[in-house]
N, C-alpha and C positions, 0 to 999 in steps of 0.2 A: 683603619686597620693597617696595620704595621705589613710591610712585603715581607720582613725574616719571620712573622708567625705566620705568614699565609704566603707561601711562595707560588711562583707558577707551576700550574703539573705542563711538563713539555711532553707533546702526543703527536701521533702521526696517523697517518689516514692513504687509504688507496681509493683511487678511482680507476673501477676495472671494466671493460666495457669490450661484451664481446657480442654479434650481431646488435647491435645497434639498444642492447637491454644491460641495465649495468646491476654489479654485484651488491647486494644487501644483506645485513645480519637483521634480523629479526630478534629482539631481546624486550627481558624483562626488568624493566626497573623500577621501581619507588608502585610496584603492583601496575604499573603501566604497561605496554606493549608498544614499543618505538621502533621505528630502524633508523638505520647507520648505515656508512660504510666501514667496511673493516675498517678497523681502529683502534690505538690503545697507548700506554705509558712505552715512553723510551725510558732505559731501563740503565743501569751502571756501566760504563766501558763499552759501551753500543752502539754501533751508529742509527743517523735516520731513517737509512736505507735496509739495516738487517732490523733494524726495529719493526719497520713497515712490512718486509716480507713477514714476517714472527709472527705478527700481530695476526695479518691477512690468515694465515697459515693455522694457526690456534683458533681462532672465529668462523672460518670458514669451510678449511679442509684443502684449499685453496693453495699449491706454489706457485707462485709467478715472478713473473721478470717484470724490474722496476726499468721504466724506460722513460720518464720526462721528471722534473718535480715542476711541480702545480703552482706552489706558494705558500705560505705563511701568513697563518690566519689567526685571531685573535677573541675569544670572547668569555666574558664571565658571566656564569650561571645565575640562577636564583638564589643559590645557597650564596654567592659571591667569591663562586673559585673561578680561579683567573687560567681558562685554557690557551695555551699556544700550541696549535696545529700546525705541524708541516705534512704536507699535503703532498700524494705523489702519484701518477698514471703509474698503471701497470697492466699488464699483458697475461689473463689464467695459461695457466705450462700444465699442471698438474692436479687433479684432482684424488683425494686421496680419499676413497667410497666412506669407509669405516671409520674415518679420524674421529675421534672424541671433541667435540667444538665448547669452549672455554663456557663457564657457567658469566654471564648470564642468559648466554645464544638460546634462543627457541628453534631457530632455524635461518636456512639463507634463500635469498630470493635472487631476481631479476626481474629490473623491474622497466620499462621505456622511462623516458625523461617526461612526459607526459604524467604515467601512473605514478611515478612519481610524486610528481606536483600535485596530484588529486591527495596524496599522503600527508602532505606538507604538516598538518596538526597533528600528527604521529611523527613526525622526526624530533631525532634526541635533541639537538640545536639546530638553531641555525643557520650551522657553519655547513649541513650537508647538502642544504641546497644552494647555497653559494657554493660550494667547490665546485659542485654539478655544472652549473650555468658558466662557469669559470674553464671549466672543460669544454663544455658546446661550444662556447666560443672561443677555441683554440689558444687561449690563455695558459701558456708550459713551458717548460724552461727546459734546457741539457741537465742533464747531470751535474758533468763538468762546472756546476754555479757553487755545489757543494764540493766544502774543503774540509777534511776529516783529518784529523792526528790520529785516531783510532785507528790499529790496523784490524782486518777481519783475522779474528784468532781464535781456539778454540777456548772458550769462556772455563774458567776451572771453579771451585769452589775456595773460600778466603778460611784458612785454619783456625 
């Protein structure tokens, strides 16, 4: 299969973890019930970083401060789409009671790294518990490793 008929969807992800239980979406897809970490499409003119807060923020209800990047991860579905995750810690600031949480959210949890793993055949891929285990083991980077031409600006609509 051809990359320009099937490109990468480029995504990003938080690992948010506060007393020692970390943040989950609980969603429905293909009639399944999975969890995730926040997560979703970086988007036109965006960085990884306001993508990642957005995402958390729409899924969750969730502001938070992005404070390490994780890593860049890699994997293709069933269907044979080709995910590239960048991966990022963050810190809950804000919870916003009443937000409207993006369809296909059922809800949000916290969960230990343990209940977690007991989940493992309900996670959406892979990749959520590799970031996890990637985070336990203090596997994170500065910031400062991301270089952005993007400046943060307020996004308008294209006439």
């Amino acid at each position: 299969m051809s990359l320009a008929l099937n490109p990468p969807h480029l995504t990003v992800a938080c690992i948010i973890e506060e007393r020692g239980k970390f943040l989950f979406v609980k969603e429905k897809i293909g009639g399944c019930i999975v969890y995730n970490q926040p997560a979703g499409h970086l988007e036109s003119n965006e960085t990884l970083i306001d993508a990642a807060k957005r995402e958390t923020l729409e899924e969750t209800g969730w502001v938070v401060d992005i404070s390490h990047f994780l890593g860049i991860y890699q994997y293709t579905s069933r269907d044979e789409i080709c995910y590239v995750r960048h991966c990022f810690v963050a810190k809950p600031k804000i919870l916003k009671k009443d937000f409207k949480l993006d369809e296909p959210i059922i809800d949000i949890c916290w969960l230990s790294p343990n209940e977690a793993k007991a989940l493992s055949h309900q996670m959406r891929s892979p990749l959520v518990l590799t970031t996890l285990k990637e985070y336990l083991l203090g596997n994170f980077y500065p910031l400062e490793l991301l270089n952005s031409e993007i400046k943060t600006r307020p996004r308008t609509l294209n006439a």
